[in-house]
N, C-alpha and C positions, 0 to 999 in steps of 0.2 A: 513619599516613597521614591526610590532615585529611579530614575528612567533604564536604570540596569540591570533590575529586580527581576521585571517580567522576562526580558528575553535567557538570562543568566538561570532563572529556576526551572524555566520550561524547557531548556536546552539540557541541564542537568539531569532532570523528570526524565525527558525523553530520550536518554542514554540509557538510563535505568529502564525505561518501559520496553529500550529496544533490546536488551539482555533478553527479557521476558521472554519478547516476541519472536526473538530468534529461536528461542528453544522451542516453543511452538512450533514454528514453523517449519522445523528440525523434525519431532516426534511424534505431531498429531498425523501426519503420513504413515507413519509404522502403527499409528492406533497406539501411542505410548502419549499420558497424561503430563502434561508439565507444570501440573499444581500439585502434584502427589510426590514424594521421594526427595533426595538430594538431590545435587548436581553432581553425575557420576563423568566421568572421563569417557568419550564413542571410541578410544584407544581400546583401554585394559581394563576400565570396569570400575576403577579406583575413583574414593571420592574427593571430589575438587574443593581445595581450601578456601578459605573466604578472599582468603590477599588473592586469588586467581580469577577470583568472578568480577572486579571492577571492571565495572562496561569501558573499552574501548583501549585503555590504559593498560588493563592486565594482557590483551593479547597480541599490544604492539611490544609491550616487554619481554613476553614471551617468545615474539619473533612469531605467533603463529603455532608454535607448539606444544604440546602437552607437557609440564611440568614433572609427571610423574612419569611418563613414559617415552615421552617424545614422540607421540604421532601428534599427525596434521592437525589443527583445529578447525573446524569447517569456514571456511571465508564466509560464509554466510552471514554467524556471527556479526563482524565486523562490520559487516556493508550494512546490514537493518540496523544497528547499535547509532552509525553515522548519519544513515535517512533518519531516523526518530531523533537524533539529536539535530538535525539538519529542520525535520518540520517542528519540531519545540522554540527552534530559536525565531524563527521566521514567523513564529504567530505571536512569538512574545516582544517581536520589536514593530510588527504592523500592526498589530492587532492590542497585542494585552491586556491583563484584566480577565474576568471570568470568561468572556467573550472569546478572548485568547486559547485560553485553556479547551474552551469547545472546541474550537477550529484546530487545536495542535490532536484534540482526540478524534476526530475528522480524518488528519493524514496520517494519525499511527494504523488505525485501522488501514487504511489504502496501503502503506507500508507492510502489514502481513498478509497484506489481499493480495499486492505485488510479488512478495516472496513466496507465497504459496504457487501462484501460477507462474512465475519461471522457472521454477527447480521441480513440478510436478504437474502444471496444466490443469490446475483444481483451485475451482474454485468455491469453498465449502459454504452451503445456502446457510448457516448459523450465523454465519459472517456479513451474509446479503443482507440479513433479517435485522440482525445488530445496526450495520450503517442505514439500512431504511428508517428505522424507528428512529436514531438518535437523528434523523433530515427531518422530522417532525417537530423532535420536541426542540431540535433549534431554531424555531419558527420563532419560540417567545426571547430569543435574545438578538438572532442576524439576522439582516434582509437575508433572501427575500421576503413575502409576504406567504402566509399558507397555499393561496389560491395559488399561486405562480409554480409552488414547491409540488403543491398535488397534479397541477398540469406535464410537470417535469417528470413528473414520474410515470406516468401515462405515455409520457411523448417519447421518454429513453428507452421505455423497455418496448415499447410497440414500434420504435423504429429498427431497433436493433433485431427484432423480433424477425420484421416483414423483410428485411435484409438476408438474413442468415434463411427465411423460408424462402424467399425467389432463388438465390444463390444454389440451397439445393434442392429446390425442382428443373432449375436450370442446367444445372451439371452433375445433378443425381448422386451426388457427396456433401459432405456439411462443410460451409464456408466460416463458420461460426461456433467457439460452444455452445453447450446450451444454458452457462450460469452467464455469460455476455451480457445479452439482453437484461437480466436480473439486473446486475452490476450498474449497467450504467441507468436502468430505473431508479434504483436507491441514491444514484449519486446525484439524477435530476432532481430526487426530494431535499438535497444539499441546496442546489444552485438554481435549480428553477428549471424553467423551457427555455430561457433565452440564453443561455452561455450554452447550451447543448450541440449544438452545430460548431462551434467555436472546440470546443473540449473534442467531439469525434476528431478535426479535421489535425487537432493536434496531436491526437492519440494518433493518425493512420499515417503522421507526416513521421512521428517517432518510431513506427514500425516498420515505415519504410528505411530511416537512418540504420537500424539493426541489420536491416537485409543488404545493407550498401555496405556495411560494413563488415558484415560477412563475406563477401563478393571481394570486398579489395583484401581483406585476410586471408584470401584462398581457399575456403570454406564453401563447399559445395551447397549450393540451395537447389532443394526442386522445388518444382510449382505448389505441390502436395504438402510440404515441411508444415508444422503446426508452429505456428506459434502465440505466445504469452497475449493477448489482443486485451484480456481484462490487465495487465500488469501496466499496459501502454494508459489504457483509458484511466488508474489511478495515479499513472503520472502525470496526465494531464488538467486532470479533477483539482486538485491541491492548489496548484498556481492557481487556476480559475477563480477559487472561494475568495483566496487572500488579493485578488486584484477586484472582483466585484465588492468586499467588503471597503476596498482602502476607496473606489471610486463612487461608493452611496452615500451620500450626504447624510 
């Protein structure tokens, strides 16, 4: 099989998967199904042709706009279509193989868990529950080993927990959501207890990049702003999996 099989098909998968996810991540906020119906137009109502849903291709063609109408098409779209092709490829050139395939369905999830909480600050426990469970059963294909994977999960959601509970008994407001904690439990059942300290410090170094750069854009932060903290910790999660897998013998 030629060495360009694995990163080439999961790259492709994952363009396709991020269509999906987008629309998800689009409708399940309005409480609208994106397994049921066509693909209608968020312009005019009208239904979208097949040559318009090519993930990635059709809305660079498009410029961005509706076909039938000409309104906007949600960038959203785009940006998850490019992350899901971006973690397909990257698991099918370090990783591939079935092996592969688990690790790229690792960071599509973190990819609609990311886009959920920056465009809504929700993070839906269906979704905890899903990446918990599939940090189990990848026990029988990646390191780590179970024990390491059950301690990770103990160790993410009870730190995150006791964080976000001093923070507000401390200042009498919530420092923290409360799907956080969750989140980065299910992603210790991924990577274990020891990359966990590693993955916060890069989740809160990338939270801070957002707030500096808000600050040099002239964007007003206060103390109080909420932001995305589960979207930071799935962008950190991902690298993690694919550098402790390439570095286990």
């Amino acid at each position: 099989m030629s060495d360009l099989f694995w990163p080439l098909a999961l790259a492709v998968f994952g363009a396709i998967i991020g269509s999906f996810l987008a629309t998800v991540a689009i409708r399940w906020p309005e409480g609208r199904s994106a397994l049921t119906g066509r693909s209608l137009c968020d312009g005019c109502g009208a239904a979208v042709q097949a040559r318009d849903l090519v993930p990635i291709i059709s809305m660079l063609w498009l410029r961005g706009r509706a076909r039938c109408c000409g309104a906007r098409i949600a960038g959203l779209h785009l940006q998850v279509e490019l992350a899901c092709l971006a973690v397909g490829l990257l698991a099918g050139v370090m990783v591939g193989g079935l092996a592969g395939l688990v690790v790229a369905a690792f960071g599509w999830i973190l990819v609609l868990i990311a886009a959920l909480d920056a465009t809504e600050l929700w993070i839906p426990d269906p979704l905890v529950v899903v990446l918990a469970v599939g940090g189990l059963l990848a026990a029988s294909i990646l390191p780590p080993p179970i024990a390491d994977r059950l301690i990770g999960g103990v160790v993410g959601f009870g730190s995150l927990w006791l964080i976000g509970f001093g923070y507000r008994h401390a200042r009498g407001v919530e420092g923290l959501g409360g799907a956080d904690p969750k989140l980065f439990g299910a992603i210790g059942l991924w990577l274990g207890w020891r990359l966990l300290p590693a993955v916060l410090l890069c989740a809160a170094l990338v939270g801070l990049g957002v707030v500096a750069v808000r600050v040099v854009s002239g964007r007003a932060v206060a103390r109080d702003d909420a932001l995305p903290f589960g979207s930071f910790l799935a962008a950190a999660a991902y690298p993690a999996l694919l550098v402790m897998i390439c570095l286990t013998p």
